[in-house]
Every structure is written in C-alpha cells, then in structure tokens.
C-alpha positions in Angstrom: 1.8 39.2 -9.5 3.9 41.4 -6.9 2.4 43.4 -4.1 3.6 47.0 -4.2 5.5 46.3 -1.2 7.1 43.5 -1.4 10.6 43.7 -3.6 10.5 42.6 -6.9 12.0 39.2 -7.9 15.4 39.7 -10.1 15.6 38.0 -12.7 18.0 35.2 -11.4 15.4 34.6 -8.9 12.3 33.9 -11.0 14.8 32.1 -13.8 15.5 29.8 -10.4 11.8 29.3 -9.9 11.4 28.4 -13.6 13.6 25.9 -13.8 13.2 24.1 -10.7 9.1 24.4 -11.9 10.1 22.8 -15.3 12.3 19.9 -13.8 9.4 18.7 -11.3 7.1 18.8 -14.5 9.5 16.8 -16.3 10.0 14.4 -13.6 6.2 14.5 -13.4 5.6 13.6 -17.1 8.0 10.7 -17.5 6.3 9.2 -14.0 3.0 9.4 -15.9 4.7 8.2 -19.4 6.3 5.0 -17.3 3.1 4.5 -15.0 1.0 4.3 -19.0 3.5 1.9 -20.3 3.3 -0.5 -17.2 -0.4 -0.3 -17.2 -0.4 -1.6 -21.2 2.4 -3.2 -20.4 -0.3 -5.6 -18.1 -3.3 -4.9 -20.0 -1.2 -7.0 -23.0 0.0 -9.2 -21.3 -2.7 -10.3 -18.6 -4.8 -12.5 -21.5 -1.3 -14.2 -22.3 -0.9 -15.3 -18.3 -4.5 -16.1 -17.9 -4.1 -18.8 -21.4 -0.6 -20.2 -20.2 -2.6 -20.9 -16.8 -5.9 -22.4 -18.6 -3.5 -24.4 -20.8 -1.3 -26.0 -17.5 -4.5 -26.8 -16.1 -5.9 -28.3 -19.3 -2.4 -30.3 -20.0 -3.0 -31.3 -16.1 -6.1 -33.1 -16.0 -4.9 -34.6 -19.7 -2.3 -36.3 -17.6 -4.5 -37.0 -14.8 -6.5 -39.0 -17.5 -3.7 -40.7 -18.9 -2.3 -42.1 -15.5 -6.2 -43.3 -15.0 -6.5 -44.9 -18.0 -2.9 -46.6 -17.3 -4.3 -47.8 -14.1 -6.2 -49.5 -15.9 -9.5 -47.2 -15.4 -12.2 -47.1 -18.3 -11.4 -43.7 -20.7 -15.4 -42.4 -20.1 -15.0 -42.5 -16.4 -11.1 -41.3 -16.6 -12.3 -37.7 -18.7 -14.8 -36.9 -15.7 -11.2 -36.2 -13.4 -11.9 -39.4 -10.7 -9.5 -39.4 -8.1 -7.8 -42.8 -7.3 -7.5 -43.0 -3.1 -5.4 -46.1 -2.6 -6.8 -47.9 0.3 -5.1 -48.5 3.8 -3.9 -51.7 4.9 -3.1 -52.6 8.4 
C-alpha cells in the first residue's frame, strides 16, 4: 500500500517490480528443482558406490587368498587374510 504522500507508482513502475519479482522466483524455483534432483540423484546412487566398494574389497582379500594359497600356504589359514613378511637377509 501507498502512503497518501508519497506519489503513486505508474503502472510501468510496478509492471518493472513484477517482473523482476517473478524472474528471481523463477531463478529461485529451478535452484530448488536442481538442488532436489542432486540430492536423489545421491540418495540413488550412494548404496550403488557403497556395493562397488564392499565388492573391490571382497574381490581383494579373494586374491590375497589366492596368492597365499599359491605360496604354498594351507587354504584354512589363507581365508583368515595372513600377511606374508618376507624376512631380511644380510
């Protein structure tokens, strides 16, 4: 609302104040529309990441075994992930 003593806005004016109201809405709304889609966007595909690292590190310690039991190491004591330290000479 105007006070009685300030001048009335013409219409150009308020038109002006519309639009440039509406444009930072818009730019507001697609911020929030591309700030949801990144947040499902990591919601689907956090569980995907956190499997591809639990299978590497599954795969890992299958070929740890494998190289143990290539060594020559019994398969029972290979599975519980023993570490072969080769021993210094000199």
């Amino acid at each position: 609302m105007q006070d009685r003593t300030s001048p009335p806005l013409q219409v150009d004016q308020q038109l002006q104040r519309v639009l440039a109201a509406s444009l930072a809405l818009a730019e507001q709304t697609a911020l929030l529309g591309l700030a949801l889609q990144i947040a499902w966007l990591e919601a689907w595909i956090r569980p995907i990441l956190q499997a591809s690292d639990a299978y590497q590190s599954w795969r890992a310690q299958q070929e740890r075994r494998a190289r143990l039991v290539r060594r020559g190491i019994p398969d029972q004591l290979a599975r519980q992930s023993l570490r072969l330290v080769e021993q210094r000479r000199g």
